[in-house]
C-alpha angles and dihedrals in degrees: 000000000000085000091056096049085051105045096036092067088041087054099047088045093053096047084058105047094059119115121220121234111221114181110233106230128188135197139211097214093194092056079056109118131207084244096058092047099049093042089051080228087136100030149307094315086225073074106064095031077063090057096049093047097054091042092051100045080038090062095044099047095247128134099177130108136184110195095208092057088042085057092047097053088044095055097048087042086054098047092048089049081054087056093034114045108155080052115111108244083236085054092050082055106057090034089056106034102018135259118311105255 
């Protein structure tokens, strides 16, 4: 029983003092195809639609956003992907809402 009560603390301390190993992954956004965002075999493809986003309003000086706009150019980016899929998902943008000026 005394080992118990020594070795159960040590146990639980040691459970809680193990780091978790998390692998860092990074991703080049523009080798991204319509296949891999429509399969969610990247991300969540909210994710990358995020990214773009960002990069695009980014480009063009704008930090607005309208969330119902950003919805919008996400769902017909989406449905030509569907049609598309070798396509880059850069490539589904600017053929979609035009090129970043």
């Amino acid at each position: 029983m005394t080992k118990l009560k020594v070795a159960l603390p040590a146990l639980i301390l040691a459970l809680f003092s193990v780091s978790t190993a998390q692998a860092q992954v990074t991703l080049d956004i523009s080798k991204i195809t319509c296949e891999q965002l429509i399969s969610w075999s990247i991300t969540d493809p909210r994710n990358i639609a995020y990214w773009i986003s960002g990069y695009y309003n980014g480009k063009r000086d704008s930090t607005i956003i309208d969330p119902q706009s950003f919805k919008d150019h996400a769902d017909k980016v989406t449905d030509y992907c569907r049609g598309n899929r070798t396509r880059t998902v850069m490539q589904a943008v600017e053929t979609v809402l035009g090129p970043a000026r």
